[in-house]
N, C-alpha and C positions, 0 to 999 in steps of 0.2 A: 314534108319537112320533118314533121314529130316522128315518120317512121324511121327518116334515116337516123336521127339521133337515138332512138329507142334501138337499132343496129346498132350504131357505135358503142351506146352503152353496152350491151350485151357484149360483144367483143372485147372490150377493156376488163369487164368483167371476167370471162372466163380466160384472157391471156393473163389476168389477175392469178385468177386461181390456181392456173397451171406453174404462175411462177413460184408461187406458194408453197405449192403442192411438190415442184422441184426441189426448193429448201428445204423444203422436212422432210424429204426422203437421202438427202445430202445430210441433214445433222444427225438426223437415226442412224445413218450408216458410217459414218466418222464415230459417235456414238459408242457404237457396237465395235467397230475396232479398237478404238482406243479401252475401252471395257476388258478386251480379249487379250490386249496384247498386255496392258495393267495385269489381268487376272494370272497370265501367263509367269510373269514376273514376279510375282507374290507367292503363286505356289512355289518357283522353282527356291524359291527362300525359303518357305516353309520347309520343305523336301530337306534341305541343308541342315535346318534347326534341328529335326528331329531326327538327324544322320547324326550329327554334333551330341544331342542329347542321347542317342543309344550309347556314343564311343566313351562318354564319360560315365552313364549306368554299366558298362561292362568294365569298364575300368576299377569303378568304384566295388564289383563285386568280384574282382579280382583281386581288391587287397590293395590296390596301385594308389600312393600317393601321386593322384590329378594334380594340387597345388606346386609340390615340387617337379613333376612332370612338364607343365606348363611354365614353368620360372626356367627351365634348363633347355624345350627347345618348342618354342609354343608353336611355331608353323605348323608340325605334324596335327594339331588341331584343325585345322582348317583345309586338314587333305582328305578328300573325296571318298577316297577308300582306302581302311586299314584292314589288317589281318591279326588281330589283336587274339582271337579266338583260336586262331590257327598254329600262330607264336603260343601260347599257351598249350593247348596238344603234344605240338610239337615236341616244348622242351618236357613234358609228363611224361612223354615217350623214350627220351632221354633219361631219365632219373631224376629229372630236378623239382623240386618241393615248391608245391604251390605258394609259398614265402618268398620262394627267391625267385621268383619271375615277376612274384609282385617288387621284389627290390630292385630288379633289373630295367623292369619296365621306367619304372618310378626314375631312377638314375639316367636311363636311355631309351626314352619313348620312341625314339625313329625306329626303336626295332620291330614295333610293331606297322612296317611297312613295307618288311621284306616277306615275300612270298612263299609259296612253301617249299618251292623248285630250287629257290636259291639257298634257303637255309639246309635245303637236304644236300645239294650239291656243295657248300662250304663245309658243313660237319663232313662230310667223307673228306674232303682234302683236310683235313683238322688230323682226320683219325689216320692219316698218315703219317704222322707225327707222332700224337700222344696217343698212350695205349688203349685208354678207355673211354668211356664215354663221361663217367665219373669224373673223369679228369678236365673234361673239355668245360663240364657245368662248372667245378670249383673255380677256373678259371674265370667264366662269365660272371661266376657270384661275385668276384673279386673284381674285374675289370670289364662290365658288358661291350665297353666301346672299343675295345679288341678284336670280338667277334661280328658285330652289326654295322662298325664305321665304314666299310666298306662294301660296296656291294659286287666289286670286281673281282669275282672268282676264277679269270682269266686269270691277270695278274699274280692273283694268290698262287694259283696252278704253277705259275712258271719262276716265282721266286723260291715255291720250295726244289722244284727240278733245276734251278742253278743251285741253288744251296748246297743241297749234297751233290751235283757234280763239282765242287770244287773240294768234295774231303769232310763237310760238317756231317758229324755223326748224325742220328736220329737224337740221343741224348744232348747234344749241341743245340737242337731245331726246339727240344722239348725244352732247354732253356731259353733258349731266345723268343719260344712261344709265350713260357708263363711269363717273363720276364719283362722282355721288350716285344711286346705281341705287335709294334706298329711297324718292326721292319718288314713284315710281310703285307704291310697296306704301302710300302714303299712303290715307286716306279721300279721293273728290274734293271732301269740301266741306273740308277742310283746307289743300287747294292753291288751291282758290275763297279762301278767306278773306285768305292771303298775298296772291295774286295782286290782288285786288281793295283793301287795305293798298296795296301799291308804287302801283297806280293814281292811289290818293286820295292819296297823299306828293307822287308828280309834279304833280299839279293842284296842288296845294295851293302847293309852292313856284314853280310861273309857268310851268311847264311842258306846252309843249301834244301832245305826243305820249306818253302813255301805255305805248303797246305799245313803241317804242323803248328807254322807259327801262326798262321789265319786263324786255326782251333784256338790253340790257346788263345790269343788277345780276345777273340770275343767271346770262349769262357767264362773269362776274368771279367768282360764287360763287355754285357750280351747288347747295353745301348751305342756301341760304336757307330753299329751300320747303319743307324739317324742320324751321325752327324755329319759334318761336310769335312770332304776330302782338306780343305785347304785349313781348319781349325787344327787335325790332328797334323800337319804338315808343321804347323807353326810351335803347335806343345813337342812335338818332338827334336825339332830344334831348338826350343826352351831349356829341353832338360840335357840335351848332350851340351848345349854352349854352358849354361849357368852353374853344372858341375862337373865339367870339365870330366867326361866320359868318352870310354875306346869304346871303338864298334861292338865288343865283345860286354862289356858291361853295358851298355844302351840296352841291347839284347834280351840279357837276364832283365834289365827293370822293368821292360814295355810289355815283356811276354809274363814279368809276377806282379808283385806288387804297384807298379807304374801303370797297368794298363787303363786304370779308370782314370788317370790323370788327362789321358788324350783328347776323352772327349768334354773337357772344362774350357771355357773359354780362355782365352791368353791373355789376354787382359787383365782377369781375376787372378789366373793363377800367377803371375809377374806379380801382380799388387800384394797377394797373401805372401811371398815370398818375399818379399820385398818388407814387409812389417814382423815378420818372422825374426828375420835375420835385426832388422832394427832394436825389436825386444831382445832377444837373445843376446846383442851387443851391449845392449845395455846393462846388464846383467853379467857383464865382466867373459861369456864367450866368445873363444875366438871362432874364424870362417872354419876352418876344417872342422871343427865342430857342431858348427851351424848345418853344415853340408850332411856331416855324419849322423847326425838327427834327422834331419826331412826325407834322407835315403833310407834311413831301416825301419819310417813308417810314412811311406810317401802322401796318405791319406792327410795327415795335419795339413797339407796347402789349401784343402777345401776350406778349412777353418775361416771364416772372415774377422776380419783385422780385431773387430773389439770385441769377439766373441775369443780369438785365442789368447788377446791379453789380457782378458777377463780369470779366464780360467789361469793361466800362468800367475796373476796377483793372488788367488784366492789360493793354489797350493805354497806358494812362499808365504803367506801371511799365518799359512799352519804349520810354520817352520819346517817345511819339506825344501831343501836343496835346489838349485838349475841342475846340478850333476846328476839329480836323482830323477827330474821332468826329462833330462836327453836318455838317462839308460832306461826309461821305462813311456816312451811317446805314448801306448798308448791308455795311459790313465786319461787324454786330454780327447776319448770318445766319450767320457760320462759327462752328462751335463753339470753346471757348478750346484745346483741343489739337492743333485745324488753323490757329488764331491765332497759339498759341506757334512751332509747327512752321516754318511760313512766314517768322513773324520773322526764327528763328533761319537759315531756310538763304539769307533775305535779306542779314542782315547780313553773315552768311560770303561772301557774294557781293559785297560791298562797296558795299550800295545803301543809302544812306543815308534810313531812312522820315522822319527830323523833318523833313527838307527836300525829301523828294521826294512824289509820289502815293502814296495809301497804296489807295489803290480797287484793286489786285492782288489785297491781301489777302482779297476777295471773290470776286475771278475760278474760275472753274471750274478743276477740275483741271487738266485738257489745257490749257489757254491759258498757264493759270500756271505746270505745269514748261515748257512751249515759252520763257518769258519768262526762266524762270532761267537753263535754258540759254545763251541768248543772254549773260546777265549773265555765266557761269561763263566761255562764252565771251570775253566781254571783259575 
C-alpha cells in the first residue's frame, strides 16, 4: 500500500512540475514578445523624433522662421520625408539669396516637399514664359505659393499651350504669371470656359476679333480667368442696364477702364453704386451726372459705401466743390490722411484749392513734394 501511494506521489509531483514548467515557458515567451513588439514601437518613435529634430536643426540653419512655418501649415511637420536641402541647392542654383529661401520657406513650408524632378520640370515650363531665371526667383520672393501650391506640372503644361493657342502674347502669360500666378494652377477646362465666355461677349456685341478683345480684357485684368463665368455674365449686364450703353460703348469700357469691374462681385458692386448715386444725390447732383463720374473712373465702385462717403465729407469740409470731386474722380485713390495731410500743407503754402486744380491731390509722392516745394518756394 505505502508503495502505491509513494507512486502516486511521485506522479502528481512530476505532472506538478511539468505543468509549472509549461507556465513559465508560456509567460517567458508572451514575455519576450510583448518586449519585442513594445521595443519595436518605441524605436519606430524614436526614429520619427530624431527625423522631426534634424528638419527643425536644418531649418533653423537655414535661416527659416520654424514658428511661423508651423502656424501657416504645420502638417508638413509630421511628413516622413522632406527635401528641404534639395529646395535649397536648387533655388542657389537659380540665383536666389540664401535670405529669400529662408523667407520662402518660412511663408511656404510645403515647398520643401517637392522633389527635385518636379521643381526642375516646373522651372522649365516657368521659363517658357518668363525670360530669366532672375525673374522666376523675384516672383517666389514675392508670392512662393504660386510656384509650390501645385504640384501638377501636367496641368501647368497644358494651360500654358491653351494660353497661347488662343492669341495671349508671351508678354500676356509674363503678366498673368507675376500677377495672377493661380490661373495657371487652374483646371484647363475652367480657363476654356472663361476664355470661350469673353469670345461669345465680343461676337455678341459686333465685334469681329475675338482674340484681341481676350488680350486686352485680361491685360487690363490679368485676375479674370479665376473668376466664374456666371459673376462676369451678371457685372456685364450690370453695367450695359444701369448706364444705359450700345454695344459699341459696352465695348470700349470692358476692353479699358471697365475691365477690372467684371471680376467684383454683383452684389457689391450694385450696393457701392447704389450709395454713390445716394451721396451724390444728395449733394444737389443730378443722374447724368452721377453716370458721367462713375464712367470716366469706373474704379470709384470698388469704393465701400463709408469709405466713399468718408472721403467725399472730408473734401467738402476743405471747401473743395462736388463739381470739382466729378471733374477730378480720381483724388478719391488717396486715402483721407494723405487727403487731409496734403490739404493742410497746401494751404500753408498759400495755394488756393476752391479755385485752383485740385488733381495734385492725387499726384504721386515725388511729383507732389517737387510741386510744394516750388509753391514754398514762391
Amino acid at each position: 500500500m505505502a508503495p502505491r501511494n509513494l507512486l502516486c506521489m511521485r506522479s502528481n509531483f512530476l505532472f506538478g512540475s511539468r505543468c509549472w514548467m509549461i507556465q513559465l515557458s508560456a509567460e517567458m515567451l508572451f514575455k519576450s514578445v510583448s518586449f519585442r513588439l513594445f521595443g519595436v514601437k518605441y524605436g519606430s518613435a524614436d526614429a520619427e523624433h530624431l527625423k522631426n529634430e534634424e528638419l527643425l536643426n536644418n531649418l533653423l540653419t537655414m535661416g527659416v522662421d520654424v514658428d511661423m512655418a508651423k502656424r501657416r501649415q504645420p502638417g508638413v511637420f509630421n511628413r516622413v520625408g522632406t527635401n528641404e536641402q534639395d529646395l535649397k541647392m536648387f533655388l542657389l542654383s537659380k540665383g536666389a539669396k540664401e535670405e529669400v529661401i529662408a523667407s520662402i520657406i518660412s511663408r511656404y513650408p510645403r515647398a520643401i516637399t517637392r522633389t527635385h524632378e518636379s521643381l526642375s520640370k516646373r522651372w522649365d515650363l516657368w521659363r517658357r514664359i518668363m525670360t530669366s531665371d532672375l525673374e522666376i526667383v523675384n516672383i517666389l520672393e514675392r508670392s512662393p505659393e504660386s510656384f509650390f501650391r501645385s504640384n501638377n506640372n501636367l496641368n501647368l503644361e497644358n494651360n500654358i499651350k491653351f494660353l497661347y493657342s488662343v492669341g495671349l502674347t508671351r508678354k500676356c502669360l509674363c503678366r498673368l504669371l507675376t500677377n495672377a500666378p493661380r490661373t495657371f494652377s487652374n483646371s484647363l477646362d475652367l480657363n476654356k470656359q472663361m476664355v470661350e465666355l469673353l469670345q461669345e461677349i465680343c461676337l455678341s456685341l459686333g465685334h469681329n476679333d475675338p482674340t484681341d478683345f481676350v488680350r486686352k480684357i485680361i491685360l487690363k485684368n490679368p485676375f479674370i480667368l479665376s473668376q466664374s463665368t456666371k459673376r462676369v455674365k451678371a457685372n456685364i449686364e450690370f453695367l450695359q442696364s444701369t448706364f444705359n450703353l450700345n454695344n459699341e460703348e459696352l465695348l470700349i469700357l470692358i476692353r479699358g477702364p471697365g475691365a477690372e469691374i467684371l471680376d467684383l462681385s454683383n452684389d457689391y458692386a450694385k450696393r457701392n453704386y447704389t450709395n454713390i448715386k445716394e451721396k451724390l444725390f444728395s449733394l444737389g447732383c443730378t443722374e447724368e451726372e452721377v453716370q458721367k463720374f462713375v464712367l470716366s473712373y469706373p474704379d470709384v465702385i470698388f469704393l465701400g459705401e463709408r469709405k466713399f462717403n468718408d472721403k467725399i465729407d472730408c473734401l467738402m469740409e476743405e471747401k473743395i466743390s462736388i463739381s470739382q470731386i466729378i471733374e477730378n474722380p480720381r483724388i478719391l485713390d488717396s486715402s483721407i490722411n494723405t487727403l487731409k495731410n496734403r490739404i493742410k500743407e497746401l494751404v500753408n503754402a498759400g495755394y488756393n484749392l476752391s479755385t485752383s486744380s485740385i488733381t495734385l491731390l492725387s499726384w504721386s509722392q515725388k511729383r507732389y513734394k517737387a510741386k510744394l516745394k516750388k509753391l514754398n518756394i514762391g
